[in-house]
C-alpha positions as CSV (number, residue, x, y, z in Angstrom):
1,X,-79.5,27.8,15.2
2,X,-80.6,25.9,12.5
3,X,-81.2,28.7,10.4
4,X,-78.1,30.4,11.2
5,X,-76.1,27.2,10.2
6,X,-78.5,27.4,6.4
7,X,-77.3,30.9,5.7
8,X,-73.9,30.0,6.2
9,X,-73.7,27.0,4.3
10,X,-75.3,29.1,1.5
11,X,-73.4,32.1,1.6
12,X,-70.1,29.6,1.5
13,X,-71.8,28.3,-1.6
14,X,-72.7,31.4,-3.4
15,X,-68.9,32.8,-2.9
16,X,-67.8,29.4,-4.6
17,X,-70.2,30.2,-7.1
18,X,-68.7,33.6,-7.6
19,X,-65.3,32.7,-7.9
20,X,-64.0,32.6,-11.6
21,X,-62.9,29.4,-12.5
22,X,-59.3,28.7,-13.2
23,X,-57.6,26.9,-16.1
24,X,-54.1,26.2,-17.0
25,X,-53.5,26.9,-20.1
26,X,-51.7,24.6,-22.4
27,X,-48.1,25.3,-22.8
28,X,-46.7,26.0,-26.3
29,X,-44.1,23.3,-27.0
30,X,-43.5,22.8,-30.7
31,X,-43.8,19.3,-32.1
32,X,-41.3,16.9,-31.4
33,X,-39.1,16.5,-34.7
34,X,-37.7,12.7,-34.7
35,X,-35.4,14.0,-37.9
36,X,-34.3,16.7,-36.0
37,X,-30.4,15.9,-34.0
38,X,-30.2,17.2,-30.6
39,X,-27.2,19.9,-30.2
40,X,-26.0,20.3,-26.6
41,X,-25.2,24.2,-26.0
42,X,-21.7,24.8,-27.2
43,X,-20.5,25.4,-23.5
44,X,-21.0,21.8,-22.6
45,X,-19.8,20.9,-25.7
46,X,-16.7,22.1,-24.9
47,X,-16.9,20.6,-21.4
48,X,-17.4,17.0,-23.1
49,X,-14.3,17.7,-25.4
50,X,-12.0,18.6,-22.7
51,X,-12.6,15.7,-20.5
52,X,-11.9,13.5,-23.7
53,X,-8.6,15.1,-23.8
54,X,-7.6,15.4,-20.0
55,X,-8.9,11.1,-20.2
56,X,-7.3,10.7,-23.2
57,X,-3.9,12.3,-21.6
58,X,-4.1,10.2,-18.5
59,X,-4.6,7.1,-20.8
60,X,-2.0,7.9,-22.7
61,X,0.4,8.5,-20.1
62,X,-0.8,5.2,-18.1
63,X,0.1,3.6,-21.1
64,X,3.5,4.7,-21.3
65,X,4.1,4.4,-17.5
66,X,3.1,0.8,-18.5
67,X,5.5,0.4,-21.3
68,X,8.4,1.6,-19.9
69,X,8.3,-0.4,-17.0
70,X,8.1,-3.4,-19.5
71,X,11.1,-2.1,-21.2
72,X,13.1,-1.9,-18.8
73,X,12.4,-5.1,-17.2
74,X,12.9,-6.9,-20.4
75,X,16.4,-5.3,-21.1
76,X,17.5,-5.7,-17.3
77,X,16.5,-9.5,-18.7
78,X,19.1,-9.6,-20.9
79,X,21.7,-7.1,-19.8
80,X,25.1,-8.3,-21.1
81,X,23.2,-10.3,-23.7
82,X,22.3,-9.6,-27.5
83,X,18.3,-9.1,-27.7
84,X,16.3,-12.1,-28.9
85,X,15.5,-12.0,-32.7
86,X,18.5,-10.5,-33.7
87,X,20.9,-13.1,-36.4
88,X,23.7,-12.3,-38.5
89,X,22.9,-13.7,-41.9
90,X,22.0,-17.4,-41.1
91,X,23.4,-17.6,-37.3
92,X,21.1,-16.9,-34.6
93,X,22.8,-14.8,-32.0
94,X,20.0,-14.4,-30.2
95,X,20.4,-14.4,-26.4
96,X,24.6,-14.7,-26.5
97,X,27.0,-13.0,-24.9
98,X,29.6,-11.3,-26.8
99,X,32.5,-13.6,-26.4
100,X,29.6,-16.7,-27.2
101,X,28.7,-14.5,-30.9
102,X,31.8,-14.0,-31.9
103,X,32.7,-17.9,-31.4
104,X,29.9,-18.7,-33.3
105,X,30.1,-16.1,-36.0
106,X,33.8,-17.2,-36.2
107,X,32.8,-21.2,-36.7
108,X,29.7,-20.1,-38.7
109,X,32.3,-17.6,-41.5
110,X,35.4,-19.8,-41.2
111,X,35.3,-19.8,-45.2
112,X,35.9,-16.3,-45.2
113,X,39.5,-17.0,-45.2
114,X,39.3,-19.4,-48.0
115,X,40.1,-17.7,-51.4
116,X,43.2,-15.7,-53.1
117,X,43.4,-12.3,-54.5
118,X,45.1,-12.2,-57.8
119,X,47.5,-8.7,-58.8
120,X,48.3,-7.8,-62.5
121,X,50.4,-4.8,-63.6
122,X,52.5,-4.5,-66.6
123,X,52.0,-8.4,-67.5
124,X,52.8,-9.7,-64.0
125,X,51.0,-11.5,-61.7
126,X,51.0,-12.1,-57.9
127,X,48.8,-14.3,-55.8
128,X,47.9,-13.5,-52.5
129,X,45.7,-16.1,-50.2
130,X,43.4,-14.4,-48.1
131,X,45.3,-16.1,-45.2
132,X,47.7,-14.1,-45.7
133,X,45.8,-10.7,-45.9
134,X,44.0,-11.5,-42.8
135,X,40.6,-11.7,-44.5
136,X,38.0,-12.9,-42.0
137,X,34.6,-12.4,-40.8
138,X,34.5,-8.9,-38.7
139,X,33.4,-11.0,-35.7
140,X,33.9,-8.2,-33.4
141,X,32.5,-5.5,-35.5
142,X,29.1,-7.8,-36.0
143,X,28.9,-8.5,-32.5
144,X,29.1,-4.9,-31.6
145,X,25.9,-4.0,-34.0
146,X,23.9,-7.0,-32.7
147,X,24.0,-5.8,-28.8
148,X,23.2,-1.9,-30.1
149,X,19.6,-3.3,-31.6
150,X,16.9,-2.8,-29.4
151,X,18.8,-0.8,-26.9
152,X,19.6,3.1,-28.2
153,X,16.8,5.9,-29.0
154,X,14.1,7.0,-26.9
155,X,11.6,4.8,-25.4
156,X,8.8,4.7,-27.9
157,X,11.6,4.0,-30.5
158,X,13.3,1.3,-28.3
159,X,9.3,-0.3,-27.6
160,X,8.9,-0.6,-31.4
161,X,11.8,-2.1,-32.0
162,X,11.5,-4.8,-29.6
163,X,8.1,-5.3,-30.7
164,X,9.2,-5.6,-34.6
165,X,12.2,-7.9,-33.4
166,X,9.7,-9.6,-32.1
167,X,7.7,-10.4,-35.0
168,X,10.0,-10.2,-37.6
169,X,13.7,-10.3,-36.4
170,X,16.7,-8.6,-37.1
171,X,19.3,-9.3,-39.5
172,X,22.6,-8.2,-40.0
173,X,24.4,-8.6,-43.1
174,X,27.8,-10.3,-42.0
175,X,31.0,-8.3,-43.1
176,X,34.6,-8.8,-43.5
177,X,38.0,-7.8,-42.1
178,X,41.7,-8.1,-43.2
179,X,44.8,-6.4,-42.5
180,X,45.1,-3.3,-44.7
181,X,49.0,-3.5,-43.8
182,X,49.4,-6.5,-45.0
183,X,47.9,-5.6,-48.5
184,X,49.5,-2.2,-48.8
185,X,52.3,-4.1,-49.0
186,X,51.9,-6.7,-51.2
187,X,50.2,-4.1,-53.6
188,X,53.3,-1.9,-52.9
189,X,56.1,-4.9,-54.0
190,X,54.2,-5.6,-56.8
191,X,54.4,-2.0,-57.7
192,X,57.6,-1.7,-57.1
193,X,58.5,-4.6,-59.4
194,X,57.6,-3.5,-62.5
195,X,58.3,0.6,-61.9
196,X,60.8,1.9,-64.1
197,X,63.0,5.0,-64.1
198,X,62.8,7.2,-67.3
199,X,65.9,7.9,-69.3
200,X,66.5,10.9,-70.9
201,X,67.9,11.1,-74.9
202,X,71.6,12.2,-75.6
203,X,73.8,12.4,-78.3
204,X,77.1,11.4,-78.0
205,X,80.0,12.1,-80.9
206,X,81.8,9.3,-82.1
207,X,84.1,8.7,-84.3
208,X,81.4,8.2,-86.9
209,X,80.0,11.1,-85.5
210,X,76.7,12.3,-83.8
211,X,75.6,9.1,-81.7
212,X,71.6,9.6,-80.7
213,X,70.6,7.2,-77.4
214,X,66.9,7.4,-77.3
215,X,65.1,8.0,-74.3
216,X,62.5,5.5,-72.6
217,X,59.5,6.1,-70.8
218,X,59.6,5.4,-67.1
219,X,56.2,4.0,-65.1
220,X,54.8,3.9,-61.7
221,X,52.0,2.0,-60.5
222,X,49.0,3.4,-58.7
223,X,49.2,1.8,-55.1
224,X,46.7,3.7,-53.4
225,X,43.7,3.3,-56.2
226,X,44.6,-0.4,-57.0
227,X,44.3,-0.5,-52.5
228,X,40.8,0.9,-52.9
229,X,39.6,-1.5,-55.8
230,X,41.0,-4.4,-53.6
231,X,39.4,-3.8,-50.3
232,X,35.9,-3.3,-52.4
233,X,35.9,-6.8,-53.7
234,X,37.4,-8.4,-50.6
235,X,35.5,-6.4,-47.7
236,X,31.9,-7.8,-49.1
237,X,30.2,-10.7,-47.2
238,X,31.0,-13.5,-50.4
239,X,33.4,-12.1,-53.2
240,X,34.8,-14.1,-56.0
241,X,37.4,-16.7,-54.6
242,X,40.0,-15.2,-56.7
243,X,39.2,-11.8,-57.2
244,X,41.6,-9.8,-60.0
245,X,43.3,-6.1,-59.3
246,X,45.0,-4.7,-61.6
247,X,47.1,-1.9,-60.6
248,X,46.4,1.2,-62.8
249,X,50.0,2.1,-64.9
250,X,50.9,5.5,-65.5
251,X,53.6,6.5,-68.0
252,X,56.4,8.7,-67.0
253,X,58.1,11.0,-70.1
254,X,62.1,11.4,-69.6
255,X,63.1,15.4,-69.2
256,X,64.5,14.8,-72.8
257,X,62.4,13.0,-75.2
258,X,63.9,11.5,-78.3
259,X,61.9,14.0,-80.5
260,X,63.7,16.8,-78.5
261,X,67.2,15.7,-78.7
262,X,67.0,15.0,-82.5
């Protein structure tokens, strides 16, 4: 028995000692370059660059979302009301209704009606007060430009310019108003004060003759360019208190000149 179990240890060693040994054989990596960037393979390059976008998008969008909702409840804030930061030259209107503004504006510009416009043609004058051209701040007109600030354009425009009212304000350069009626027709007397009707030449016989009456020049005065001159100096925010127009004189021959009847 002994023996048997010998053998059989020995033959288990000898087939150990005729199997070939095994090795693993170093793999072939190339040297780690420290110098060299790592690239990812262009398809997850491309993965990467579309989840930046579709994040980017969402952001963007959230942002927006955001913005908007501000927007709106910052003008539902002050609906009937003129957006803060807004002022028409040194008044504040910021916050005010309309009515509220246009008293203000009114109190603030009452020296808009303080001056007199002074008309020249053909050596005569005419003053006019700007009382009576109903010269006066264009309350109204201001007012309606202050509540438009803030509130028309899309969004993103309406966002930037709460934010730069904001930081900065608005202004609005105040303006005038008058009656144009009423100066058409102070332009228009003047005119019609110093216009005169040509008169034609004849010759007349006489006892001693051939008589010659020489003929005169008429004129006429230019209404509508001496209106445009005038509204130009008195529809700007401060013009001279007494502002000169003089109405442009244009000469009118006779049918029958002097030269011609001679």
């Amino acid at each position: 028995m002994d023996d048997q179990d010998i053998s059989g240890d020995a033959v288990t060693d000898a087939g150990a000692e005729l199997q070939p040994e095994r090795t693993q054989e170093p793999l072939d990596v190339p040297p780690a370059d420290d110098d060299q960037p790592i690239t990812l393979p262009k398809r997850n390059r491309r993965r990467s660059v579309t989840r930046f976008l579709v994040a980017f998008m969402f952001g963007l969008l959230a942002v927006l979302t955001v913005s908007a909702g501000a927007l709106a409840a910052y003008e539902s804030s002050n609906v009937g009301r003129i957006l803060p930061g807004v002022h028409a030259g040194s008044v504040d209107l910021s916050g005010l209704t309309p009515a509220a503004a246009a008293a203000r504006l009114r109190t603030a510009y009452a020296s808009f009606g303080d001056g007199t416009l002074v008309l020249t043609a053909a050596g005569v004058e005419r003053n006019v007060t700007y009382a009576d051209l109903g010269r006066r701040v264009d309350a109204d007109g201001i007012v309606a430009l202050a509540m438009s600030v803030g509130r028309e354009g899309p969004v993103i425009e309406r966002i930037a310019s709460n934010i730069r009212m904001f930081v900065r304000g608005t202004d609005i350069t105040p303006f005038a108003i008058l009656e144009r009626a009423a100066l058409r027709h102070e332009i228009a007397s003047l005119a019609a004060e110093v216009a005169l009707a040509p008169s034609d030449a004849t010759v007349t016989l006489g006892a001693a003759g051939f008589e010659l009456t020489p003929g005169k020049d008429g004129r006429i005065a230019d209404v509508d360019a001496a209106m445009a001159v005038a509204e130009q100096q008195l529809l700007v925010a401060t013009p001279s208190p007494s502002p000169r127009v003089d109405l442009p004189i244009s000469i009118i021959e006779p049918d029958v000149t002097t030269a011609e009847a001679t």
